[in-house]
N, C-alpha and C positions, 0 to 999 in steps of 0.2 A: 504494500500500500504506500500510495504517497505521502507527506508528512502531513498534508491538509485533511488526509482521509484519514490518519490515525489521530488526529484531533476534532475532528468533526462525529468518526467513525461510520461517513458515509461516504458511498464510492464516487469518484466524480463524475462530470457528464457524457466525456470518452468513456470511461471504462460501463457505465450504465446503459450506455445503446449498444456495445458492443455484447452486453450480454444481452439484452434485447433481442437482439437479431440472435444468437445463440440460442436462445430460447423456443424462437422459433421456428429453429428446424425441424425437420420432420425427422430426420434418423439420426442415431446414433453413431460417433465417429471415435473407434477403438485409435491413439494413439501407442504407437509402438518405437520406443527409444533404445537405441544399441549404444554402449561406452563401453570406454575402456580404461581404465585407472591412470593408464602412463597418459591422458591427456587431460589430465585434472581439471585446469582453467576451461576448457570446450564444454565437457561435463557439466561441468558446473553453471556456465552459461543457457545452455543444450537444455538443463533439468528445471532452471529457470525460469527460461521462454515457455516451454512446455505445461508446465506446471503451473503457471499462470494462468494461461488459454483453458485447459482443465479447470482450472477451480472459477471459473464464471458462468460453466453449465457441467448439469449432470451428465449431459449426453457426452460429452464429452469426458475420454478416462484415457488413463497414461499409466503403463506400462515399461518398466526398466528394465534392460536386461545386457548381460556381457556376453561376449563376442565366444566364449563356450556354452553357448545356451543352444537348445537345438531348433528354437526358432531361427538361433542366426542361419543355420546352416541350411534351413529349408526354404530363408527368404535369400540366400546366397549375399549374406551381410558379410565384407572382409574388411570392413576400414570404417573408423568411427569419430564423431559423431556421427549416428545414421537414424535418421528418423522414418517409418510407415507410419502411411495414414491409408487405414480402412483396409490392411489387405486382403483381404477376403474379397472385398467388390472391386477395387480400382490397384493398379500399379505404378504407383508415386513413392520413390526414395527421394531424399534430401540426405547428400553426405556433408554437412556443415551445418552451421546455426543462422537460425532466421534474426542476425540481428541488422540495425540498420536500417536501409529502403528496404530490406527483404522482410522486413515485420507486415508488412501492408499485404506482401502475397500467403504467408500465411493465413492474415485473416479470409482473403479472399477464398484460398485452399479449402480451408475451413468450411467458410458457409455453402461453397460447391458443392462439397462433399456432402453437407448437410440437408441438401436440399435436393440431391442430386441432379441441378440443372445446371449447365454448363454457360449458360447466358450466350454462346457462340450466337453471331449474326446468319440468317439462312441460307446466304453466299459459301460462308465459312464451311457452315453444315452440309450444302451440297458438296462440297469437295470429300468433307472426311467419310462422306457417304457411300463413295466410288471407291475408299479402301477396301483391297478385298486380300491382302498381306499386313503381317506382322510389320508394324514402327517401334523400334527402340529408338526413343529420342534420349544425347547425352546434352545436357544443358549449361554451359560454363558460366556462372556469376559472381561476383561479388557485393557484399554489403558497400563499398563504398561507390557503385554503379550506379548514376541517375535513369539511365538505360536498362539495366538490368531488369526492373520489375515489368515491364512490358512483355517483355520477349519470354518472363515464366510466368506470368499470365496468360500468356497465350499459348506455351505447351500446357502448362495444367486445361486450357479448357479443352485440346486435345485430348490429352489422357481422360480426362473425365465423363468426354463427350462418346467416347471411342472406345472405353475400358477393354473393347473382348481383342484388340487389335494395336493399341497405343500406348507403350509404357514409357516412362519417364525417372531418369535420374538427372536431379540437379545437385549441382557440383562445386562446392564454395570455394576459388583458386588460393583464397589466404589460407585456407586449412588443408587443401591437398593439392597443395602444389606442383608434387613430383607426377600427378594423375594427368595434369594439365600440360606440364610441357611434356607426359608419354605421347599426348594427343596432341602433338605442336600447338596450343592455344597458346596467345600474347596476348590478345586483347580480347575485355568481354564486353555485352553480352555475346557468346558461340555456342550455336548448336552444330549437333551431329544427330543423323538418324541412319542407323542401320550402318556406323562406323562411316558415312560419309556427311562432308559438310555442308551443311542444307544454307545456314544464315553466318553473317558476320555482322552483329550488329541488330537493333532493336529493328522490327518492323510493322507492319499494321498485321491485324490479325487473317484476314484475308488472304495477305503475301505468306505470312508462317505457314496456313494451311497448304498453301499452291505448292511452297517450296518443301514441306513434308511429303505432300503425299507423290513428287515425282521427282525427292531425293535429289535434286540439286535446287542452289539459291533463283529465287524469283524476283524479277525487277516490278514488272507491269503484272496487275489481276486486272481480268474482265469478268467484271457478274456473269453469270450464265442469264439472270433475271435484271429485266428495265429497273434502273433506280430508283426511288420513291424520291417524286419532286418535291421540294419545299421554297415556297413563294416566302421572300421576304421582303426589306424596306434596306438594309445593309449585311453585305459579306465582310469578316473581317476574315484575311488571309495571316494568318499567323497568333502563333497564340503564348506568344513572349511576353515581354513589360509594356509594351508600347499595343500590340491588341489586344491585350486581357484588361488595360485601361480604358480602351475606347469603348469594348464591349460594354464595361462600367457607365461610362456617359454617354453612350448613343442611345441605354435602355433607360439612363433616371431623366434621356430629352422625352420617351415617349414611340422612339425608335423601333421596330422588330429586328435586330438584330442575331447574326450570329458570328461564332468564331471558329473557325476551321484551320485545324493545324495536320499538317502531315507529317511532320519527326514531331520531338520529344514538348512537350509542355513548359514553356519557361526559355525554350531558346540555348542561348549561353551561358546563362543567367544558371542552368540546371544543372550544368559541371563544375560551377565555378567555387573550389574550396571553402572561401568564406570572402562574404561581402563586408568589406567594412564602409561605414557611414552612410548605408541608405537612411533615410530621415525617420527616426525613430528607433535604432537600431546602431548602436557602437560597431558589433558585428554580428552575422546571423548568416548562417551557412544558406548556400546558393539554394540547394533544393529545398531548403526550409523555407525561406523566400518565395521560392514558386509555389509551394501548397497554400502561403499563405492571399497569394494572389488570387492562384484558380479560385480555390474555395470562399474567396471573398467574390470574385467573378460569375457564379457558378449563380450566384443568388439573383444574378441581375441579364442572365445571358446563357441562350445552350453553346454547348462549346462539344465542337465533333472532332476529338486527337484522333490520330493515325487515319488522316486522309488528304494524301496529298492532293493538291488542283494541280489536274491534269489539262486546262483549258478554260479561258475565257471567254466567250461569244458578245461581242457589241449587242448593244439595245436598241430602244426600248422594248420589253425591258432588260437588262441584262443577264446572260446564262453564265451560271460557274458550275464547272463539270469536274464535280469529284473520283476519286477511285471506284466509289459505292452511291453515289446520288446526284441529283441534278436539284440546282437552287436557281429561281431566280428573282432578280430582286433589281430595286433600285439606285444600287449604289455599292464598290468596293473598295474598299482599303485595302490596300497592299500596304503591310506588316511585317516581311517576310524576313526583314531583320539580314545579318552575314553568317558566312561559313568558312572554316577555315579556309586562312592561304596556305600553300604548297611550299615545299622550298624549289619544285620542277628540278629534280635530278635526278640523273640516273640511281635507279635501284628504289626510289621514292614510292611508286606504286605496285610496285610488284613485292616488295615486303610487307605493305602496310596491314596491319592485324600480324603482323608478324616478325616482333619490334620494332616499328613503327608505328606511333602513336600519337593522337592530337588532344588524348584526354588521361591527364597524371591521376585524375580522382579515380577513373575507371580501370584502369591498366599499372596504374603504381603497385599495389600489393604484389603482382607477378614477377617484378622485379625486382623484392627484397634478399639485402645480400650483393648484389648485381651490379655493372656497373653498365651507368648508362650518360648520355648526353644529352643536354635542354636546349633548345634553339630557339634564342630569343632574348630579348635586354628589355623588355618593359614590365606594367605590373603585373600582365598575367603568368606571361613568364617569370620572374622571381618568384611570384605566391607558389604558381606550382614545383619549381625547385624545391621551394621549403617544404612541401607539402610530401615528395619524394625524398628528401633528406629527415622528416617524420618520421615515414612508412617503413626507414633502414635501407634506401637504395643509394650506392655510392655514387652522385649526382653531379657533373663537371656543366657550367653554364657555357657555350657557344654564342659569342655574338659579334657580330660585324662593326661595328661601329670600336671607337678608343675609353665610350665609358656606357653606361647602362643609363635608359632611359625614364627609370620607372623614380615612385616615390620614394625619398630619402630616408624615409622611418623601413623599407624592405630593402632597399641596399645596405643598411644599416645591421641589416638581421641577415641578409648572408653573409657578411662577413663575420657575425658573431657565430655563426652556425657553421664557419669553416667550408664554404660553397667553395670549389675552386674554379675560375672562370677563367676562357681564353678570350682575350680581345682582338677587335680587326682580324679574326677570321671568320669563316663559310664554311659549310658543309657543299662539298664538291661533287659527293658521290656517298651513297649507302651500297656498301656490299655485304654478300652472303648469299647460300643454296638454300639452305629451309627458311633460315630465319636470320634476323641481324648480328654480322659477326665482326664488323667493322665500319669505320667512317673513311673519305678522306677529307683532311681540312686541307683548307687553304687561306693563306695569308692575304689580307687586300691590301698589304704596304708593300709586301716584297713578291706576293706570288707565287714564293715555297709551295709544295704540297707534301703531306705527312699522311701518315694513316694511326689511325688510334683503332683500339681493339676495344668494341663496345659489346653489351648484348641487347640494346633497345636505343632508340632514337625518339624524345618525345621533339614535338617543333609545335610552339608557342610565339609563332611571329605576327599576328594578327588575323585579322577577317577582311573577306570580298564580301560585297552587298552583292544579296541572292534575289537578282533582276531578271533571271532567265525569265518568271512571268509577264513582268512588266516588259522587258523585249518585245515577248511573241505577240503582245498586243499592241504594240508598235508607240509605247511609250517611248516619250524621250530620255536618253540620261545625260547627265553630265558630261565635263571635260573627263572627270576623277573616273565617273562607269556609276554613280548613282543615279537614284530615281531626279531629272528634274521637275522641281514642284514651284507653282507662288506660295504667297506667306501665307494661304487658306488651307497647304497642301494639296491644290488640287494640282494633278499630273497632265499632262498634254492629251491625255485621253479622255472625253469628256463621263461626267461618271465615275472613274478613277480616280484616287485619292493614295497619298503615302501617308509612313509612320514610322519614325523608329530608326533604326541602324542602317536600311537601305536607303534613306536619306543624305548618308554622311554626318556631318560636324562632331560633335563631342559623343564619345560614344561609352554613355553614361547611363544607367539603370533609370536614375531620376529623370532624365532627359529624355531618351524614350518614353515613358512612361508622360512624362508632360505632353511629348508631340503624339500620342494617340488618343488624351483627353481634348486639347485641339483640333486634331483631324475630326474627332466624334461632334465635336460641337458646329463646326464648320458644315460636317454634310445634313446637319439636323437643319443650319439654316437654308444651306441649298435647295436640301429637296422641299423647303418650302416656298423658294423661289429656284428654282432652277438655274445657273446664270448658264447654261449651256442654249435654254432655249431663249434667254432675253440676247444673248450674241448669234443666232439663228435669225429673230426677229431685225434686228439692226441689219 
């Protein structure tokens, strides 16, 4: 219990809906836990998590047992922590502990299990439906993953959906690590099904199922079934700082708005270690930040993650054409925020997932012990240095310039933290056969080349504004490659509107988050005066 609930000795408002919802399941969910002594602190943790979830319903019951019990050996348990859930109906291992972002998929696990409905969409459902063979999915995560809980959200509704044909182990890379790199995994979220690699990386649910059930990754899904349209008043394209705000004030102008995001919720915002000094907030971790956004958003706006816009069509009125639906509406914001830059060199994309990395929160842990290289001299780059000199990775900083770009109080702490940094050099070249086994650098004073002997590459040099939509509908951008907009935001398209990091200028949590409360207010006044059609009129 918390210290408020052992003084009050009542439970708080999280923990009261989540028995709630526990409560109302319909079946009962035998938990099954495997330890083993020589991992004490896991256990310990393992017994914890577990034990808690248990003691908020009856239906739920936990079971302990060590790895000479002859359950292990009939559920083929070798290596622990290992948790079942329900095995008698469904085939779900967890080798690690659900802590972290992976608390959120337990619960989900849970009331699955509970309820035995898998909530899959009927797209989804046609696909696992056409299994007519065995999936072993092997699922690689980590608790420090913002990415992570999607992608085992979305095997578990496989397995759950599919129990007589879809089994599922997830696989925590901090606690078995040596399992991870036998499977060459560097970066998670990674699946495997049937010892081949299906995904790299979080995806919509839709794409999981496509790239399950025909054993290799999928880019593009096509419904077999016509989308279900929905008529609105504004589209917001992204569901970051800057459209999870406008979401906010296009619905308190009176708006019917929605927000549509096709990767992760929160943007950059969602890897991002720890924020310091968003307004109200010294410091408050990246994903902590974004729940607090959605779920404030959530109240005032539907929000559709994992669908990317696949297409724009001019109006009136205007059509945005999702993975899974068809909208159309009056009005859209592009949102769409940036994505990393590249260093473009050789060996750059054919390693990547395969030390090569552009996310330290998600792929740090696989390389403690290890020695790896940061590429980058600003803040995001330091934070994540520090962030992989935490996690116990032996961390060398790469940057091209004669001194570091970022804030004085984090140059200040790699140095206290003993970061060792090379200046005015480049990475020239990544090389290696399976995975990253070296760098070359190169000097930009003298032009030397060297080679250092690494086992991972992260590169932290910034972000490109993700304009490919605003392109194909024949926005203009900038000299720079952003969206060009007036001071209303509106884009050379008429109907089109920016927001956020694909605009350029400061590219700041607050400031996004300001330019999508103005973009929202902006097209509330529009579409009650249109200026596209009083410049039609003239």
């Amino acid at each position: 219990m918390t210290e408020k609930q052992q003084q009050t000795g009542q439970p708080d408002q999280a923990e009261a809906r989540l028995a709630a919802a526990f409560a109302a399941m319909q079946h009962a969910i035998p938990l099954l836990l495997f330890t083993d002594p020589a991992q004490a602190s896991f256990t310990t943790t393992a017994r914890q998590v577990l034990g808690y979830v248990a003691g908020l319903s009856p239906k739920i019951t936990l079971q302990e047992y060590g790895l000479d019990h002859t359950l292990a050996q009939k559920w083929r348990i070798d290596r622990t922590p290992a948790m079942l859930f329900d095995p008698e109906h469904c085939h779900i291992r967890w080798f690690g502990v659900p802590m972290g972002e992976e608390g959120r998929v337990l619960v989900e696990l849970l009331l699955m299990l509970g309820s035995r409905v898998s909530g899959i969409s009927e797209s989804s459902r046609q696909v696992l439906d056409q299994l007519d063979t065995p999936r072993q999915i092997k699922l690689f995560i980590s608790p420090t993953c913002p990415y992570c809980p999607q992608q085992a959200v979305n095997a578990i509704k496989a397995a759950t959906a599919r129990p007589d044909l879809v089994s599922l182990e997830i696989i925590d890379i901090q606690i078995h690590q040596e399992l991870a790199e036998s499977y060459g995994v560097h970066s998670v979220p990674q699946a495997l099904a049937n010892e081949k690699l299906i995904a790299m990386g979080a995806q919509s649910e839709e794409l999981f199922m496509a790239s399950l059930a025909k054993l290799e990754q999928q880019t593009v899904f096509i419904p077999e079934s016509d989308a279900k349209e929905i008529d609105t008043d504004l589209v917001i394209v992204g569901g970051g700082p800057a459209g999870l705000t406008a979401g906010i004030y296009a619905a308190r102008a009176g708006l019917r708005a929605v927000v549509v995001e096709g990767g992760l919720l929160g943007g950059q915002v969602a890897f991002t270690p720890i924020v310091e000094n968003y307004p109200g907030f010294t410091q408050v971790g990246g994903k902590t930040l974004v729940d607090i956004m959605v779920t404030h958003a959530l109240e005032y706006v539907p929000i559709f993650p994992g669908e990317p816009v696949m297409e724009i069509q001019a109006g009136p009125p205007i059509m945005v054409i999702t993975s899974r639906r068809y909208f159309t509406t009056r009005a859209v914001l592009l949102a769409t925020g940036a994505i990393h830059k590249k260093l473009a060199v050789p060996g750059e994309d054919r390693l990547a997932g395969r030390g090569v990395s552009y996310c330290a929160t998600c792929d740090g842990p696989l390389f403690k012990g290890k020695k790896v290289v940061l590429v980058g001299g600003g803040n995001a780059a330091l934070t994540e240095a520090l962030y992989l000199r935490n996690v116990g990775v032996d961390v060398t900083l790469i940057h091209r310039q004669a001194a570091f770009r970022a804030q004085e109080h984090l140059v200040q702490n790699i140095t206290a933290n003993g970061i060792p940094a090379l200046f005015n050099t480049v990475v020239a070249e990544i090389r290696g056969q399976e995975k990253v086994a070296e760098v070359v650098l190169q000097s930009t004073v003298t032009g030397e080349s060297t080679t250092l002997a690494v086992d991972g590459v992260f590169i932290a040099i910034g972000y490109a504004p993700a304009v490919d939509l605003a392109k194909k509908i024949g926005a203009e951008l900038t000299a720079d490659g952003y969206i060009k907009r007036d001071p209303k935001h509106r884009t050379t398209v008429p109907g089109v509107y920016s927001a956020g990091d694909v605009e350029g200028g400061y590219k700041q949590i607050v400031t996004a988050a300001g330019q999508g409360a103005e973009a929202a207010l902006a097209i509330f006044e529009d579409l009650i005066h249109p200026y596209w059609q009083t410049t039609a009129d003239q």
